[in-house]
The first five atom37 places (N, CA, C, CB, O) and aatype in JSON, in Angstrom:
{
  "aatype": [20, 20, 20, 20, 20, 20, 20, 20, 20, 20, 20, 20, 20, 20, 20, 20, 20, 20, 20, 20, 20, 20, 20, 20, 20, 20, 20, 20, 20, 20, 20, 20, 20, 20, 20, 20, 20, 20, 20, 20, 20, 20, 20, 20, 20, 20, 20, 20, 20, 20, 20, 20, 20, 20, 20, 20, 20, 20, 20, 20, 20, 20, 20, 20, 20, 20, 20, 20, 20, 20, 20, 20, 20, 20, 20, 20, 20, 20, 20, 20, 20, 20, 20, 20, 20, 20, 20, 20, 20, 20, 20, 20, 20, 20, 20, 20, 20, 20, 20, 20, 20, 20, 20, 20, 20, 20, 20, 20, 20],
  "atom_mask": [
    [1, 1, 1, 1, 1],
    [1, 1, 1, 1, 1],
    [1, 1, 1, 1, 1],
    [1, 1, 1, 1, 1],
    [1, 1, 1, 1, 1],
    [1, 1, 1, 1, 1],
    [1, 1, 1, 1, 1],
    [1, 1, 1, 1, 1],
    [1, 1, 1, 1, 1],
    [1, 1, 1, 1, 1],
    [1, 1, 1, 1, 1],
    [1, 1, 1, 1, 1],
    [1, 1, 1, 1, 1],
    [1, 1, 1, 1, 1],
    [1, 1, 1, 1, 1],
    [1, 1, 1, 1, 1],
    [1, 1, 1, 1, 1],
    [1, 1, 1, 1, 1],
    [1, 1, 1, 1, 1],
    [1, 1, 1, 1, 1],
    [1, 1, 1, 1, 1],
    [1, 1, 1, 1, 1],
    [1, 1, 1, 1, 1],
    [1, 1, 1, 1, 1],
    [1, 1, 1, 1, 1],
    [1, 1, 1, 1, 1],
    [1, 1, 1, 1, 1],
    [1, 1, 1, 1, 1],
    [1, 1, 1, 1, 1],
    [1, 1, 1, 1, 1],
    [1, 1, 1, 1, 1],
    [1, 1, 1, 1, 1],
    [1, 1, 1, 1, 1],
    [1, 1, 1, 1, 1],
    [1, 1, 1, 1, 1],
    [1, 1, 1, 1, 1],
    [1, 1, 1, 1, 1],
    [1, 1, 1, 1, 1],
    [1, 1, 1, 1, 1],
    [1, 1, 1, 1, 1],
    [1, 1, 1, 1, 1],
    [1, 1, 1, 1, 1],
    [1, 1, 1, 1, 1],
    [1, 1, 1, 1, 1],
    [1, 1, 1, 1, 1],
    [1, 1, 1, 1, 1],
    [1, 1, 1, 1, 1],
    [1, 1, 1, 1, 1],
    [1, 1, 1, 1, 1],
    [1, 1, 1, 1, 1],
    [1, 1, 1, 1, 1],
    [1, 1, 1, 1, 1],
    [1, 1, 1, 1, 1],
    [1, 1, 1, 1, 1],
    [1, 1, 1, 1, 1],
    [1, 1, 1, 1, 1],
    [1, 1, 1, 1, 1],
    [1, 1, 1, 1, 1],
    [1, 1, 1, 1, 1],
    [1, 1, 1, 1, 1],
    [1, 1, 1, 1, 1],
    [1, 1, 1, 1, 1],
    [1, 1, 1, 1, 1],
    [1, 1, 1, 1, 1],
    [1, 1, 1, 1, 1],
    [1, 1, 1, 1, 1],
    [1, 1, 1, 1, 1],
    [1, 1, 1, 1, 1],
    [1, 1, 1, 1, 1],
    [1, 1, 1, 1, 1],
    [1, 1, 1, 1, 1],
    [1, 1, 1, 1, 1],
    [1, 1, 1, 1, 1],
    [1, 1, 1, 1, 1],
    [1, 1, 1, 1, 1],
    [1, 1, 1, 1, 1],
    [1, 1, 1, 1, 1],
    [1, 1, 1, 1, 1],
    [1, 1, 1, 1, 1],
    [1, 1, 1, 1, 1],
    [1, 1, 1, 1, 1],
    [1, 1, 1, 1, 1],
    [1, 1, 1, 1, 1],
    [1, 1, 1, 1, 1],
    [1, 1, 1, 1, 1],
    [1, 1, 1, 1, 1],
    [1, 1, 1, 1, 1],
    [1, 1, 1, 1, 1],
    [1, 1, 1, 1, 1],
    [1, 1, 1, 1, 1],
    [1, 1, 1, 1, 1],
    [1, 1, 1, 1, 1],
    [1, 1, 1, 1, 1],
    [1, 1, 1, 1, 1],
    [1, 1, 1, 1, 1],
    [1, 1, 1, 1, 1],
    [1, 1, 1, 1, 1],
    [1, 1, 1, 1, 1],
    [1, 1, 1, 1, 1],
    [1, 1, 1, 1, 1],
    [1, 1, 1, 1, 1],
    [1, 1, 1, 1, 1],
    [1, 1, 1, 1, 1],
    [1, 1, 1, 1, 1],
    [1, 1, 1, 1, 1],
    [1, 1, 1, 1, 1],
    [1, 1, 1, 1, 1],
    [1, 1, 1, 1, 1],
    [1, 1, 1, 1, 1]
  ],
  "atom_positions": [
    [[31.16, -8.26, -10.73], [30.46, -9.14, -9.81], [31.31, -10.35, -9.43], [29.16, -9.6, -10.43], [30.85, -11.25, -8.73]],
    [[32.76, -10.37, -9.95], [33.05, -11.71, -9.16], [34.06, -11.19, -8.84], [33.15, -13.17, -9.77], [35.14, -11.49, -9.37]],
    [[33.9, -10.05, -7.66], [34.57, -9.52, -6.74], [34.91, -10.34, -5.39], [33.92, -8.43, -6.52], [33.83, -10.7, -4.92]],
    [[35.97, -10.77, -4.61], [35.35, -11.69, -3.48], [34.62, -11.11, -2.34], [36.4, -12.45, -2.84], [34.68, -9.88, -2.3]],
    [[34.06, -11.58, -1.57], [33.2, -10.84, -0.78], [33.58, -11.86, 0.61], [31.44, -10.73, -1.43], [33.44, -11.36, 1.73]],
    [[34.01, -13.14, 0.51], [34.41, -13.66, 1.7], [35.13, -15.04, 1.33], [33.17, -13.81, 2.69], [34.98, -15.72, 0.31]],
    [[36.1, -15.29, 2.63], [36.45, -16.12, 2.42], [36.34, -17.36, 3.5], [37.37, -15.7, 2.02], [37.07, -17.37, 4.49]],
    [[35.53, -18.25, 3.29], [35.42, -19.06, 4.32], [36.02, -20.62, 4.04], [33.97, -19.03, 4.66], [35.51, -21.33, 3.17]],
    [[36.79, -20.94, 4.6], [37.82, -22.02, 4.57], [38.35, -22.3, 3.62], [37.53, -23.05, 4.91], [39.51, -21.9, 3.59]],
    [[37.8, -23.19, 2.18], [38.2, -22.98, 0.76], [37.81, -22.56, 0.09], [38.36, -23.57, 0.16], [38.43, -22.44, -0.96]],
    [[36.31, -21.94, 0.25], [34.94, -21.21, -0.32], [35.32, -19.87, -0.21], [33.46, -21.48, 0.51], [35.53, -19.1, 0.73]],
    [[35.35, -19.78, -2.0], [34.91, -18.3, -2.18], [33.72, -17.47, -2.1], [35.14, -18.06, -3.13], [32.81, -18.08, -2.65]],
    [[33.41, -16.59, -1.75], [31.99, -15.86, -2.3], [32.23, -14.85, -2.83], [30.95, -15.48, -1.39], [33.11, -14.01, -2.67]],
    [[31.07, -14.99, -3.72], [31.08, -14.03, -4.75], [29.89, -13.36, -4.98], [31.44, -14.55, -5.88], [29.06, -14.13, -4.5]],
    [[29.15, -12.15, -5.53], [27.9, -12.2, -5.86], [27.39, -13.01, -6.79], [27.59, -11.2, -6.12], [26.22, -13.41, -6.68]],
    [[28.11, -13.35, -7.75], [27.35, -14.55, -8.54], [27.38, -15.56, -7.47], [28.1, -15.14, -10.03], [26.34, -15.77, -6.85]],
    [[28.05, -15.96, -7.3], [27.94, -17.58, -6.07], [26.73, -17.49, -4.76], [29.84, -17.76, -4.92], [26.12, -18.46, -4.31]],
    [[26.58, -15.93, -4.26], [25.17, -15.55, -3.79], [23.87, -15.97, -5.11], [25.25, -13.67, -3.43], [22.79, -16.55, -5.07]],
    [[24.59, -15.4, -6.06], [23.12, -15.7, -6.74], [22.55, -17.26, -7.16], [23.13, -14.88, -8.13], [21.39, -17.65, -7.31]],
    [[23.76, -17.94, -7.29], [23.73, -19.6, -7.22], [23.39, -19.94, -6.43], [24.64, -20.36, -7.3], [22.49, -20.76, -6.64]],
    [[23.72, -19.71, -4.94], [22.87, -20.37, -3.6], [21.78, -20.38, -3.62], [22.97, -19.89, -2.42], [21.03, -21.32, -3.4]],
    [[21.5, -19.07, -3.94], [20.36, -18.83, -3.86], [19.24, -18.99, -4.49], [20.4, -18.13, -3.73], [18.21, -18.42, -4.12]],
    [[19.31, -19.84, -5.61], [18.72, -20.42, -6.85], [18.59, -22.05, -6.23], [19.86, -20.17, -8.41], [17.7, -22.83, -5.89]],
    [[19.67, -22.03, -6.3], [19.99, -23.32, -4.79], [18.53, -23.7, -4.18], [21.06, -22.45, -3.09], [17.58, -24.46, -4.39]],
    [[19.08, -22.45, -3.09], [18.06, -22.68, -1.88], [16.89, -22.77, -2.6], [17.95, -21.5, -0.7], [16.13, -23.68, -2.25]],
    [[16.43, -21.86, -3.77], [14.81, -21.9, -3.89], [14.51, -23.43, -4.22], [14.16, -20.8, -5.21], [13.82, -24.26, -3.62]],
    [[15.57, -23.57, -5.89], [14.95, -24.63, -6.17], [15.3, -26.32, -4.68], [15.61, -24.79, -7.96], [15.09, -27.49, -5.0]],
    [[15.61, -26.06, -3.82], [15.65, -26.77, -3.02], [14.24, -27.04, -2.1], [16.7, -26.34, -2.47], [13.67, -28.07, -1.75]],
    [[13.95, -25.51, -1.86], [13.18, -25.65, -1.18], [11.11, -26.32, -1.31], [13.58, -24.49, -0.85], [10.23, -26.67, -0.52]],
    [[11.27, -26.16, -2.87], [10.28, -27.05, -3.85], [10.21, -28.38, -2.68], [11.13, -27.54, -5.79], [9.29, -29.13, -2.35]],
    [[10.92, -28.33, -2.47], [10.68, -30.18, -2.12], [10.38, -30.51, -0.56], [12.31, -31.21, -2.49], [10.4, -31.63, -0.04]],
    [[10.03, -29.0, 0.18], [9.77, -29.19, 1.42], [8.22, -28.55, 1.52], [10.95, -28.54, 2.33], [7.24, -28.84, 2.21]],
    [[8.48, -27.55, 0.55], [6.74, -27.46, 0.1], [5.62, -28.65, -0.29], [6.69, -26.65, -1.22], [4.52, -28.7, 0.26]],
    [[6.07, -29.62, -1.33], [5.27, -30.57, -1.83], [4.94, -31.44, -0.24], [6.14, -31.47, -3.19], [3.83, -31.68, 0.24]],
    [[6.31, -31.8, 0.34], [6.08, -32.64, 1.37], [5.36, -32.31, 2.42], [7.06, -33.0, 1.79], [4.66, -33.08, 3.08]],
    [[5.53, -30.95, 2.63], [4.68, -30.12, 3.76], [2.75, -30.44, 3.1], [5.35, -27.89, 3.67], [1.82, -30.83, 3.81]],
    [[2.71, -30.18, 1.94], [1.66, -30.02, 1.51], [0.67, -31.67, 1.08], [2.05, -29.03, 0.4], [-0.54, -31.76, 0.89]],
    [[1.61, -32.67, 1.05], [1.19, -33.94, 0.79], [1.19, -34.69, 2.28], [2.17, -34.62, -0.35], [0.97, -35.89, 2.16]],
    [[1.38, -34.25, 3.68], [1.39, -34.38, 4.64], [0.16, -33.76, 4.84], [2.43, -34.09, 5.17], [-0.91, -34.37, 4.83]],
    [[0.32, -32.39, 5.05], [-1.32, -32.17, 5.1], [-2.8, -32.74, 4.71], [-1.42, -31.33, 4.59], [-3.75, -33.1, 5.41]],
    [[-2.56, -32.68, 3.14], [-3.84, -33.31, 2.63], [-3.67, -35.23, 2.79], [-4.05, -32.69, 0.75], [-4.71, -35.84, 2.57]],
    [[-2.71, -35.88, 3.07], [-2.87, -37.06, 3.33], [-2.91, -37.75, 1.89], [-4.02, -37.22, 4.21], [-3.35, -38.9, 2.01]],
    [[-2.7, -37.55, 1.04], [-2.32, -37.83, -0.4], [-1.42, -36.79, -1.43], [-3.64, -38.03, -1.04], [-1.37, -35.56, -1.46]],
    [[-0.7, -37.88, -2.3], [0.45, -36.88, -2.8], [-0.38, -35.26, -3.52], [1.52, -37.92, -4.27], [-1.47, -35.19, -4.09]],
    [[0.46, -34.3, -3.27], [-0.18, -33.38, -4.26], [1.28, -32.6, -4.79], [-1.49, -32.24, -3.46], [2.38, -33.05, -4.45]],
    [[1.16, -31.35, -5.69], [1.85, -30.86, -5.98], [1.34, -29.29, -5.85], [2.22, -31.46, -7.0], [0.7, -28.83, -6.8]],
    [[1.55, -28.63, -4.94], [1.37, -27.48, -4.69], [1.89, -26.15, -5.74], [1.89, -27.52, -3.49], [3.08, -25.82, -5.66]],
    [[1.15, -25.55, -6.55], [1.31, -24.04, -6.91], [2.68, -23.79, -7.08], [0.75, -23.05, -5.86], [3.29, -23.61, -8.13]],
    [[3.25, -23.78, -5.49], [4.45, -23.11, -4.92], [5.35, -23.97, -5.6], [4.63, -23.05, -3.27], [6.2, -23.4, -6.29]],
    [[5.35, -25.45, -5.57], [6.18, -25.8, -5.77], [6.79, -25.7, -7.57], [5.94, -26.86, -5.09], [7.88, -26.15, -7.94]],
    [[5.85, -25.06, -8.42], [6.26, -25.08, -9.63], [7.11, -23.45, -9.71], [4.86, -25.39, -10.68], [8.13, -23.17, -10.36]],
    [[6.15, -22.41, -8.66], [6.54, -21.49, -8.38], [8.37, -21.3, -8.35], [5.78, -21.35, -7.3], [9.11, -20.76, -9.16]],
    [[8.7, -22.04, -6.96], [9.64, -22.13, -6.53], [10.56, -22.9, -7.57], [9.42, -22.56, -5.36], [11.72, -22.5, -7.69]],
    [[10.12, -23.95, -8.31], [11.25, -24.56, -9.58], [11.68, -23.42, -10.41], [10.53, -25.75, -10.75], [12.88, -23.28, -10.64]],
    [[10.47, -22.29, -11.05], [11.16, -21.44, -11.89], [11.78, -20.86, -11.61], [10.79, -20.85, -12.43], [12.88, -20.76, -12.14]],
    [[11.26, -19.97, -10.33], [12.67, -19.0, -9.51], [13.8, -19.44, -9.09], [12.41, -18.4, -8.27], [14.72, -18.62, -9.02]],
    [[14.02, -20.7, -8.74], [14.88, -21.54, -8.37], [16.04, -21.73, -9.78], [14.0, -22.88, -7.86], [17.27, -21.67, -9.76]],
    [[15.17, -21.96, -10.88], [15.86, -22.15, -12.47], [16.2, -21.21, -12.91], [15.14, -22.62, -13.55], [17.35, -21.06, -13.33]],
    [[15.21, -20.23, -12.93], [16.11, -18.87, -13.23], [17.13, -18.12, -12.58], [15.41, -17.99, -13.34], [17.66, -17.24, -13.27]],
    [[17.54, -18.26, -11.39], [18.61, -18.1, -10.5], [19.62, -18.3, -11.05], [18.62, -18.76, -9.47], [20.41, -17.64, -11.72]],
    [[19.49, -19.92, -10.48], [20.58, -20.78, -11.18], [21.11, -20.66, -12.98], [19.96, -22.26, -10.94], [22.23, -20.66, -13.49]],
    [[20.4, -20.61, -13.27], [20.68, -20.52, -14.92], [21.42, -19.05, -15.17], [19.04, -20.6, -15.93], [22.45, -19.12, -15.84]],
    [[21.01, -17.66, -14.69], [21.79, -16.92, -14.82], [23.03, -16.95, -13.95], [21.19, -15.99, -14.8], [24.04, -16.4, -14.41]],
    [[23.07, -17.47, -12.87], [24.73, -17.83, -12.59], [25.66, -19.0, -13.65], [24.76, -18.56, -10.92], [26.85, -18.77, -13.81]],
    [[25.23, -19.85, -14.12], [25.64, -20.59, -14.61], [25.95, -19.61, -16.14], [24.76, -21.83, -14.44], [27.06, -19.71, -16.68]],
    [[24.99, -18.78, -16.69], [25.19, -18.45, -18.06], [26.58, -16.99, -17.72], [23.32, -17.9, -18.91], [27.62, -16.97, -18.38]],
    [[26.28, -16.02, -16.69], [27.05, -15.03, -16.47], [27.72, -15.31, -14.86], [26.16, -13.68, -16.7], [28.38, -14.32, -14.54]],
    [[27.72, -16.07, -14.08], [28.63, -15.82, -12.74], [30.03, -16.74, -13.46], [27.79, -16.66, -10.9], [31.21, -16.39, -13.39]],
    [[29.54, -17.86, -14.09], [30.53, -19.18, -14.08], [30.43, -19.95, -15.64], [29.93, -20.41, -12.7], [30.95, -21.03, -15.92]],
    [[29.8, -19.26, -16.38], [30.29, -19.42, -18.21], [30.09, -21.11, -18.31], [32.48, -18.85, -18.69], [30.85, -21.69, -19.08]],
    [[28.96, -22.02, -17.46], [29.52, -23.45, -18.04], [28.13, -23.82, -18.72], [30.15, -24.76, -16.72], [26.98, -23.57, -18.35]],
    [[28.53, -24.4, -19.66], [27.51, -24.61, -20.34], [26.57, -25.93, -20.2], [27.97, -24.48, -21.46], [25.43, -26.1, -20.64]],
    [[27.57, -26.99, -19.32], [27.0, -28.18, -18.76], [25.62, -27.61, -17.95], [28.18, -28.97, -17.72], [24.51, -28.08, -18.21]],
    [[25.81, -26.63, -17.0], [25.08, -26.09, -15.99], [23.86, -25.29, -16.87], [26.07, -25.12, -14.99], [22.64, -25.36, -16.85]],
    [[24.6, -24.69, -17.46], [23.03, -24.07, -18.36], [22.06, -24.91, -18.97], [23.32, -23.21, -19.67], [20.86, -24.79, -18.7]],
    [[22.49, -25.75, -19.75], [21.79, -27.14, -20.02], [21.16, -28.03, -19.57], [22.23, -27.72, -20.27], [20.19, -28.62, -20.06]],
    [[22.07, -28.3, -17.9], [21.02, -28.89, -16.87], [20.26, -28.51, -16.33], [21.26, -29.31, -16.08], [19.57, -29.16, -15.56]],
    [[20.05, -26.45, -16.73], [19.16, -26.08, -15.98], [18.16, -25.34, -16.8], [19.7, -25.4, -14.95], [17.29, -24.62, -16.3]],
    [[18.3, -25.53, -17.97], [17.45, -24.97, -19.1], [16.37, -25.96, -19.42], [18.3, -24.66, -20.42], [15.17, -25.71, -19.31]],
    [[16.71, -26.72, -19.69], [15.63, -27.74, -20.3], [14.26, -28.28, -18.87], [16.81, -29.41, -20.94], [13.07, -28.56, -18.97]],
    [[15.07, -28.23, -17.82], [13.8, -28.65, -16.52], [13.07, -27.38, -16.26], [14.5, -29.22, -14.8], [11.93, -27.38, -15.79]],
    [[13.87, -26.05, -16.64], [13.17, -24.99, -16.32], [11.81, -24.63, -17.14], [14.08, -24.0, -16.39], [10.88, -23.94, -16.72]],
    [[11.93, -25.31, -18.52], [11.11, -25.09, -19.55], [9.7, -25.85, -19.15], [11.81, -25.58, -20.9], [8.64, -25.49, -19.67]],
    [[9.77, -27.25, -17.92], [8.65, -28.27, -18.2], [8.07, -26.83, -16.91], [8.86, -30.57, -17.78], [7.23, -26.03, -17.33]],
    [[8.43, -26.73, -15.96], [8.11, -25.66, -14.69], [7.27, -24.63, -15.13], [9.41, -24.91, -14.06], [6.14, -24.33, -14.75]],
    [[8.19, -24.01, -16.19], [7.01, -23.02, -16.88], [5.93, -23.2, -17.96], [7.62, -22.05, -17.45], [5.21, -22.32, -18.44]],
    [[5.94, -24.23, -18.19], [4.85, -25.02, -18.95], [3.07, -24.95, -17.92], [5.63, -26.96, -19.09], [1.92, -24.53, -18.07]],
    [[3.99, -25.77, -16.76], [3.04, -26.19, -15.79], [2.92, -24.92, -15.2], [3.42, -27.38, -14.84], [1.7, -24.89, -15.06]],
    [[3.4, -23.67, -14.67], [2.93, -22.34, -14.63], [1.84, -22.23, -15.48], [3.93, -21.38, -14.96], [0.73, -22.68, -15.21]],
    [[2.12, -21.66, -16.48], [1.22, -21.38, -17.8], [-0.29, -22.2, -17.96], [2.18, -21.85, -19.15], [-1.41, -21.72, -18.14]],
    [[0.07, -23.43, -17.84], [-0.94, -24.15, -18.1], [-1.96, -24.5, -16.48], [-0.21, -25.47, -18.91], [-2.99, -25.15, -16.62]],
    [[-1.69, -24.17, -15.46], [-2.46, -24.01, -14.17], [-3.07, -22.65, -14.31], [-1.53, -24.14, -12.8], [-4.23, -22.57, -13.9]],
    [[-2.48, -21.42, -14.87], [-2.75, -20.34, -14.88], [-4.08, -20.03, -15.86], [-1.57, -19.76, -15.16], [-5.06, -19.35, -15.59]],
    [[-3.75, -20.8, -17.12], [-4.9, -20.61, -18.26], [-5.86, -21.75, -17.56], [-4.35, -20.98, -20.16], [-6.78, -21.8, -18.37]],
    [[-6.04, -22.28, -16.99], [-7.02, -23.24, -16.69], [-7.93, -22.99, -15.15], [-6.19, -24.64, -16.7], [-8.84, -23.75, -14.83]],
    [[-7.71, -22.39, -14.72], [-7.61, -21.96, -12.93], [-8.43, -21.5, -12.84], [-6.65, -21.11, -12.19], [-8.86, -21.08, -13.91]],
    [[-9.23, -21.23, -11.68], [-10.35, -20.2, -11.55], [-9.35, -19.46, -10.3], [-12.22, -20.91, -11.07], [-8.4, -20.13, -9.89]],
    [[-9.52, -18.37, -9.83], [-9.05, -17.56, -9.11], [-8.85, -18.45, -7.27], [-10.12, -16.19, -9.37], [-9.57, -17.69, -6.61]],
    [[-8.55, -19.06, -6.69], [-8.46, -19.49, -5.17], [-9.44, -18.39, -4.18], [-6.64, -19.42, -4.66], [-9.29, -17.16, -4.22]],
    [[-10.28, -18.99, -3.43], [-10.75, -17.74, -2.42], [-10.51, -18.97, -1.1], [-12.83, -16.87, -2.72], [-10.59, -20.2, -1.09]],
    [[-10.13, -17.78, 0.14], [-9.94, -18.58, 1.33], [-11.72, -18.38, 1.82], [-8.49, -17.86, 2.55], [-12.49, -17.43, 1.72]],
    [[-11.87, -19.95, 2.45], [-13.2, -19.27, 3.68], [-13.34, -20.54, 4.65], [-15.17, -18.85, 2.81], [-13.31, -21.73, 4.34]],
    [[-13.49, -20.0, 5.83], [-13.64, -20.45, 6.91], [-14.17, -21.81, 6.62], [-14.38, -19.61, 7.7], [-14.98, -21.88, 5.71]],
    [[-13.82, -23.0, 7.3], [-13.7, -23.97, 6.91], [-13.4, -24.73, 5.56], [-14.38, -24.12, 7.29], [-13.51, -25.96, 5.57]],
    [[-12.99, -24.04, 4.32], [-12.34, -24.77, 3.37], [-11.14, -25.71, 3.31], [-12.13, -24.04, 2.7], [-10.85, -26.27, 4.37]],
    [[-10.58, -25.9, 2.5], [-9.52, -26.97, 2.75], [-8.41, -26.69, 2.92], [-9.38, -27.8, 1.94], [-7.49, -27.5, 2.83]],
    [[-8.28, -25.41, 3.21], [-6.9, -24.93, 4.33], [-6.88, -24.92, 5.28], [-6.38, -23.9, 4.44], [-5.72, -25.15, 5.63]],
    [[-7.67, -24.74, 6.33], [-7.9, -25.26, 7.39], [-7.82, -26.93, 8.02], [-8.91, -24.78, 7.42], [-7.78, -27.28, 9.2]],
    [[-7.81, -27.71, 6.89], [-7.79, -29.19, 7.24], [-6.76, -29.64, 8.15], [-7.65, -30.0, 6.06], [-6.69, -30.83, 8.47]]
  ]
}
């Protein structure tokens, strides 16, 4: 897997370095969810998705860091935040009642 696959100006790619972006992008994208979603309701919230998107985002990243690129700084910075993410998974999940959509509820707002 750390075959090159392209070369764009000084940037290598690699499939691990796909799989880092792309851990990247998720856990990046956490933060356009919350804002999208605290815009909507007009007070801060923290959306589902966005804990969603931290783990997939952590687990990405963490297996590039443990097998694309061997650093252990990176595993560390991405082990320990990944752990509070799946906490807050777990603990929305055991506590939750199931979501139902209906015509005029608070998705529609």
């Amino acid at each position: 897997m750390h075959e090159v696959l392209a070369q764009l100006h000084m940037i290598t790619i690699t499939p691990w370095k796909l799989v880092g972006y792309l851990g990247t992008f998720l856990f990046t994208a956490r933060w356009f969810v919350q804002f999208y979603a605290t815009k909507k309701q007009k007070k801060v919230v923290v959306p589902m998705m966005f804990w969603y998107l931290s783990v997939s985002g952590s687990l990405l990243t963490l297996v590039y860091f443990i097998w694309g690129k061997n650093d252990s700084v990176g595993i560390i910075q991405t082990a320990f935040p990944m752990i509070v993410s799946i906490y807050n998974v777990f603990a929305h999940l055991r506590r939750h009642k199931p979501e139902t959509v209906r015509p005029g509820g608070p998705e529609e707002s």
